[in-house]
C-alpha positions in Angstrom: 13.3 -22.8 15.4 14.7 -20.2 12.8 13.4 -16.8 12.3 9.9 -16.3 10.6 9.2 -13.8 8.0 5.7 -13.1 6.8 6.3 -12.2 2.6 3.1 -10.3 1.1 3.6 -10.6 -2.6 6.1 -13.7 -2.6 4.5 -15.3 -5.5 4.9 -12.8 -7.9 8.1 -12.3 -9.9 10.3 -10.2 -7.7 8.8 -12.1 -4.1 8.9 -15.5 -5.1 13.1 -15.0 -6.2 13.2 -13.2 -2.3 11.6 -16.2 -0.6 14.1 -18.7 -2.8 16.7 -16.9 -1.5 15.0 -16.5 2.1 14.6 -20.1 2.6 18.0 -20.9 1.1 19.3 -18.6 4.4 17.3 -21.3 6.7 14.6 -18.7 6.9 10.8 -19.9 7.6 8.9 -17.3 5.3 5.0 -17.2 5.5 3.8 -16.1 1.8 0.6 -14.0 1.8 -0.4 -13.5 -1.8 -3.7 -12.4 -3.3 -3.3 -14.6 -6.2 -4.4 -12.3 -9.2 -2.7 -12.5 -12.6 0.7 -11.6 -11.0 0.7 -14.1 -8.6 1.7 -17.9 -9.3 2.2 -20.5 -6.9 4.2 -22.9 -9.5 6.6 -20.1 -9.3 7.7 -21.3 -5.1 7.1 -25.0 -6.2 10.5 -26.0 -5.6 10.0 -24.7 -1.8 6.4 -25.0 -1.1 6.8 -28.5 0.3 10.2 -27.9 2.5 9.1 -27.3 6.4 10.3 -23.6 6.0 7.4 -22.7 3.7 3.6 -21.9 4.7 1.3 -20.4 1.8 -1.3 -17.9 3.4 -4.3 -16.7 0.2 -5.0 -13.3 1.2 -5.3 -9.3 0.3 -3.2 -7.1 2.4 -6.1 -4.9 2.3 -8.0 -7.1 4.5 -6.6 -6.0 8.3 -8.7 -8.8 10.0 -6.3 -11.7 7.5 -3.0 -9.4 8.0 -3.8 -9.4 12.0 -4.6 -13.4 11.8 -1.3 -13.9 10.2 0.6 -12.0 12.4 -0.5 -13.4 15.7 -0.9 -16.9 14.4 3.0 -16.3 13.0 4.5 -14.2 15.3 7.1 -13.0 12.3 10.3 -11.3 13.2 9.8 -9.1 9.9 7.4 -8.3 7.5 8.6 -7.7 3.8 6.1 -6.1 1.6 6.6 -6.9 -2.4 2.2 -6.8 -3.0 1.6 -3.8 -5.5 0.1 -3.5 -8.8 2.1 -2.5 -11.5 0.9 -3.0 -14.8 0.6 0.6 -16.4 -2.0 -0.3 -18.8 -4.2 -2.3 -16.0 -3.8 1.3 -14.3 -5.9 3.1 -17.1 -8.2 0.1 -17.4 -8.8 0.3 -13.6 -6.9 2.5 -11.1 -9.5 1.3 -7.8 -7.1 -1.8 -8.2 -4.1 0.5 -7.7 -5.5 2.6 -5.0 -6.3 -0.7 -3.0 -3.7 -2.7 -3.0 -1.0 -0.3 -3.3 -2.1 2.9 -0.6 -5.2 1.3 1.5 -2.8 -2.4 1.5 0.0 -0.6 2.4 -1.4 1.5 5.3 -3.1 -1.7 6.3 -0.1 -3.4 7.2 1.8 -0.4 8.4 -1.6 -0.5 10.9 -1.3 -4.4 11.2 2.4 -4.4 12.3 1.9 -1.4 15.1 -0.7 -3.7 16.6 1.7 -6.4 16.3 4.4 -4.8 17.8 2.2 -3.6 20.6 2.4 -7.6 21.6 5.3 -8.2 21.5 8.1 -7.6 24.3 11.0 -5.3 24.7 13.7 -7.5 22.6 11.1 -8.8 20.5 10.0 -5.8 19.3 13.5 -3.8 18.9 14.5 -7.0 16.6 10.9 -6.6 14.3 11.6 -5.2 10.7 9.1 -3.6 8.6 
């Protein structure tokens, strides 16, 4: 089986171009994406039915989804593109920002210590954050 990489963020613009190009490497990629108005599935259409793809719905604020999908996936890395960055959806409503982009964050900086506490000793000196 090839490595696994769980992508938070892979269907927005700059995630879903990394997955392409992860699969396209023989890569199984797990793709955990909020879906708001930066995220598009059609975008990872052309790999979303190959056996190196699994789509995960999920905020990366929500530790008790980021811990599901890294036990159930047992990635090898963990490759965060989720942010919000649309200046004038900052003004509008910066809780957004704070959310997903320091608490969501931190969440899966504290998802991926717990994961690492799992794994074992080669396991672990191979995981990527």
């Amino acid at each position: 089986m090839s490595e696994t990489w769980v992508v938070t963020g892979g269907a927005g613009f700059i995630g879903c171009n990394f997955v392409r190009l992860a699969i396209g490497r023989g890569v199984r990629v797990v793709v955990v994406d909020k879906l708001t108005y930066a995220g598009n599935l059609l975008s990872l259409e052309e790999v979303s039915r190959g056996p190196l793809f699994e789509f995960v719905q999920a905020d990366i604020a929500d530790r008790a989804a980021m811990d599901a999908v890294l036990r159930v996936h047992e990635p090898s890395a963990l490759l965060n593109f989720a942010a919000e960055t649309h200046v004038d959806r900052s003004i509008d409503g910066p809780a957004a920002f704070v959310t997903t982009n320091l608490v969501g964050a931190f969440t899966l900086l504290e998802a991926a210590r717990q994961h690492l506490d799992r794994l074992g000793p080669a396991a672990r000196s191979r995981f990527r954050f």
